[in-house]
C-alpha positions, 0 to 999 in steps of 0.5 A, a space after each residue: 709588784 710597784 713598777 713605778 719609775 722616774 721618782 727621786 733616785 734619792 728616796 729609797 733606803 741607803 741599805 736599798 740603794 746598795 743593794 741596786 747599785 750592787 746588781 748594776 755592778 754585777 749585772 755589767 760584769 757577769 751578764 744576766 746568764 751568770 748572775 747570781 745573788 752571791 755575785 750581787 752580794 759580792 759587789 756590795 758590803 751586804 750579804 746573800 742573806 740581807 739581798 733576799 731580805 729585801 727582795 723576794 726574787 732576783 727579779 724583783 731586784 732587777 725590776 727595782 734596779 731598772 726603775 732606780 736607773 731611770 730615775 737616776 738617769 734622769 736626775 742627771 739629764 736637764 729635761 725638767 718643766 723650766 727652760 727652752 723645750 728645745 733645749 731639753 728636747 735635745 739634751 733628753 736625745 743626745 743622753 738617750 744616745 751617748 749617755 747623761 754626759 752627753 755627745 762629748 762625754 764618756 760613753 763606755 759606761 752607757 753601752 756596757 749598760 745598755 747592752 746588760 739592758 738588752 740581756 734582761 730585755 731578751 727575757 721579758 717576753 716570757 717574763 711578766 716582772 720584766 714586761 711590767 718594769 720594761 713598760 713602766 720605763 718606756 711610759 715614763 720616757 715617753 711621756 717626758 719626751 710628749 711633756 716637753 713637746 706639748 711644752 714647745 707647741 703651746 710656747 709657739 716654739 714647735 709647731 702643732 703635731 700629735 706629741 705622743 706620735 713624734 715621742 714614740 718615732 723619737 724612742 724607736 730610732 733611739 732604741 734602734 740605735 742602742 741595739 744596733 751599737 750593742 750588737 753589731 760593729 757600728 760603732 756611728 750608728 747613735 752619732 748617725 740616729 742623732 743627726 738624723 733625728 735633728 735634721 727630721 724631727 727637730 729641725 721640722 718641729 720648729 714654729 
């Protein structure tokens, strides 16, 4: 299975990107449990049959889903190679943590996201095609988050540290966050993980 991620939302079929933007759509109204080809069809102007055209499995839609996702998100995130690192550093946590809108944008969206990410996440211990999409995303975020500090350490605008050891310490307090929001009634958890990121981790980053 192609488990490649972050390449150009833009660069796959419309019929395709139908298909995918469907299955959020479906995904976020009926869960993972109550989620059906028909329900994905539903939400879209295809049929049952043009889904199983395409994707052989549901879960290979799902897979091809959450890669599209990531590439969208990061589309709208201002991480790219030009500009200050920790610019993009901070831009990169805050819509990890409120959305591609960021601190002050609508986050309603984000969480009903997340929280569909979490239901299928649930099933990727005993499943190999969410494992390898799960893994795929995960690398791809944090080697942005490594690029971006790498970037910063050899501007003289970070100080020297393992990139790839403060990349995973980033993702776990986000990914904490995210299913702490989801799954209890903390609603300040991210607003807490975010300014303590900034105050642990950004703050001693800079030279």
């Amino acid at each position: 299975m192609d488990t490649s991620t972050g390449d150009s939302a833009g660069e796959i079929s419309e019929t395709r990107r139908e298909l995918i933007e469907a299955t959020r759509d479906a995904m976020c109204k009926h869960g993972f449990a109550d989620l059906t080809m028909q329900a994905i069809a539903d939400e879209s102007e295809k049929s049952k049959a043009a889904l199983h055209y395409h994707f052989d499995t549901k879960e290979e839609l799902l897979a091809e889903t959450l890669s599209y996702l990531l590439a969208e998100f990061i589309e709208e995130v201002d991480t790219g190679p030009e500009g200050d690192p920790e610019a993009r550093l901070r831009a990169l946590t805050e819509a990890q943590l409120f959305g591609p809108n960021g601190r002050d944008g609508d986050s309603g969206g984000h969480w009903e996201y997340h929280a569909m990410l979490l239901e299928i996440q649930s099933h990727a211990p005993h499943n190999e095609t969410f494992k390898e999409q799960f893994t795929a995303n995960y690398e791809y975020v944090r080697q942005l988050y490594a690029d971006i500090i790498e970037d910063g350490i050899e501007q003289g605008v970070f100080e020297p540290v393992d990139a790839n050891r403060t990349a995973v310490h980033i993702m776990a307090a986000i990914k904490g966050a995210r299913v702490n929001h989801v799954t209890t009634e903390r609603e300040d958890i991210a607003e807490t993980v975010h300014d303590a990121l900034l105050e642990r981790v950004l703050e001693p980053l800079r030279a």
